[in-house]
C-alpha angles and dihedrals in degrees: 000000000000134000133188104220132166122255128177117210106231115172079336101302105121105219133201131249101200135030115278125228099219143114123266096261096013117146122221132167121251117215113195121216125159113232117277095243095060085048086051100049094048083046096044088059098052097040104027089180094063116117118218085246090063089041088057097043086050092049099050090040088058088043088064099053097055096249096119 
């Protein structure tokens, strides 16, 4: 199962935004991405053309490939 959940980075301790549905003790990968809209703005300056739709299909694209 995954899931895409909210965290908030406080003295280094990510911490989540929402509860989260998992066993006392329980281990579960973390996968960091900074927020799209981050992504969009650093995009949005190289290539000022880009729509948020194309910013959302590189992104995921790049998702996938294990570069975020």
């Amino acid at each position: 199962m995954s899931k895409v959940i909210r965290v908030r980075c406080e003295k280094g301790v990510l911490k989540p935004l929402e509860k989260l549905e998992l066993e006392e003790g329980e281990e579960v990968e973390v996968v960091i991405r900074r927020k799209p809209s981050k992504v969009f703005g650093v995009l949005l300056r190289r290539r000022p053309g880009l729509r948020p739709e194309d910013v959302d299909r590189i992104i995921e694209e790049i998702g996938d490939e294990g570069v975020l």
